[in-house]
C-alpha positions as CSV (number, residue, x, y, z in Angstrom):
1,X,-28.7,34.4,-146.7
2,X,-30.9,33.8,-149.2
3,X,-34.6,32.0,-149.3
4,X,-35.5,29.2,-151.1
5,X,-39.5,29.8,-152.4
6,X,-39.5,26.5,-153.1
7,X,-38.3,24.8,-149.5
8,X,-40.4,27.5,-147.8
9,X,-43.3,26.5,-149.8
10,X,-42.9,23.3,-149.0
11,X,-41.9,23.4,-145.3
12,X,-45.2,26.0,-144.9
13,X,-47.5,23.1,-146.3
14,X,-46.2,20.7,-144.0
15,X,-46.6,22.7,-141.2
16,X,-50.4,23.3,-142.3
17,X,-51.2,19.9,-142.8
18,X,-49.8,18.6,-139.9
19,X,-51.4,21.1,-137.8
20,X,-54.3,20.2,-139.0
21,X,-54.3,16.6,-138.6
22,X,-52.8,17.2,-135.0
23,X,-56.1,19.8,-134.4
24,X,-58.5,17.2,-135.9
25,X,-57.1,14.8,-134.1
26,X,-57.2,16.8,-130.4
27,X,-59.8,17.0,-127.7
28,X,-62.4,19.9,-128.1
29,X,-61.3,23.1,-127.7
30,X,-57.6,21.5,-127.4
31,X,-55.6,21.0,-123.9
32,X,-52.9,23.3,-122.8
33,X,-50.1,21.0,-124.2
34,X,-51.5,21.3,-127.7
35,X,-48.8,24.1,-127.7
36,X,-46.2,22.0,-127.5
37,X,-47.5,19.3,-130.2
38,X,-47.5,22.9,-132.4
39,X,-43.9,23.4,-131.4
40,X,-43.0,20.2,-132.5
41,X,-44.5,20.9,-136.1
42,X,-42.8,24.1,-136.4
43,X,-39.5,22.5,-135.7
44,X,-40.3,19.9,-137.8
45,X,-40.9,22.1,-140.8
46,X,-37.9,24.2,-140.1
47,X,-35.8,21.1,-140.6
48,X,-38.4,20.0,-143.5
49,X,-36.8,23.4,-145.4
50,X,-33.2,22.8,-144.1
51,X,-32.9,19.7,-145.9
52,X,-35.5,20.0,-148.7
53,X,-32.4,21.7,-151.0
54,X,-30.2,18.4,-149.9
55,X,-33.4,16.2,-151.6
56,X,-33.6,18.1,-154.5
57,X,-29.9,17.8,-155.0
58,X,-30.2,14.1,-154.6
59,X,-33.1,13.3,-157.0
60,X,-31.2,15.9,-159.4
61,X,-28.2,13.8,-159.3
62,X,-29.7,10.5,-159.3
63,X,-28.2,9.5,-156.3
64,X,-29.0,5.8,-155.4
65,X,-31.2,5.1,-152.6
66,X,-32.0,8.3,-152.3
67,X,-35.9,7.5,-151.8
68,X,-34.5,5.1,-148.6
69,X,-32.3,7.9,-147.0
70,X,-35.6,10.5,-147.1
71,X,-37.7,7.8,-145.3
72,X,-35.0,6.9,-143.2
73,X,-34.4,10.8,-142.1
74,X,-38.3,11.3,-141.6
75,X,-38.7,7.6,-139.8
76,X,-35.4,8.7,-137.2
77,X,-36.7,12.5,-136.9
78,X,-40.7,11.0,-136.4
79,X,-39.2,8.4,-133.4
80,X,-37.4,11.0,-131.8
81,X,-40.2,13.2,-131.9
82,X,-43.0,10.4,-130.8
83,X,-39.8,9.5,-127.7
84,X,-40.0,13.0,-126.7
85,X,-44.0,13.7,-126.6
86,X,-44.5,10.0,-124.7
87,X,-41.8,11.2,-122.3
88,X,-42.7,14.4,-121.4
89,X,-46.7,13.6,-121.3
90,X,-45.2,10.6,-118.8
91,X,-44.1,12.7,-116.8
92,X,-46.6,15.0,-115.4
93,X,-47.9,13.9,-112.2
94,X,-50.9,11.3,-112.3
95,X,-50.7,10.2,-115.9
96,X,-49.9,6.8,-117.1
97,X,-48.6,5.6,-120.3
98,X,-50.1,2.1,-121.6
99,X,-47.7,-0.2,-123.9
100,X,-48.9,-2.5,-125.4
């Protein structure tokens, strides 16, 4: 198997950056479950350099809409994310989760 400098670059920054937004935007020193919010970044930049080469391949072949179908994947993988993290932090005893 062979690594792709580029995807890993890229999948690297995205992790940085959204552990840094997720930090900044934490309580002081951050609660046990930050963990978990750092979990969900590495997972999400593992699949950030799976499907960086798919991209590139698109916007190399001019495929149409392929600007759509990123934003779609990140929009889907983002919900999914924000559906698990609401869920579990629903979940532990004595918290309560405001719609609305």
């Amino acid at each position: 198997m062979t690594v792709d400098r580029g995807a890993l670059a890229i999948a690297a920054g995205f992790f940085v950056v959204w552990l840094c937004v997720l930090y900044l935007g934490a309580d002081h020193p951050p609660p046990r479950g930050f963990v978990w919010l750092v979990v969900l970044a590495l997972v999400a930049s593992v699949m950030v350099y799976l499907r960086t080469p798919t991209y590139a391949e698109w916007h190399a072949t001019r495929r149409s809409r392929r600007v759509l179908r990123m934003l779609l994947d990140g929009a889907l993988v983002g919900l999914a994310f924000g559906t698990l993290t609401l869920v579990f932090s629903a979940a532990r005893p004595g918290s309560t989760v405001a719609l609305g």
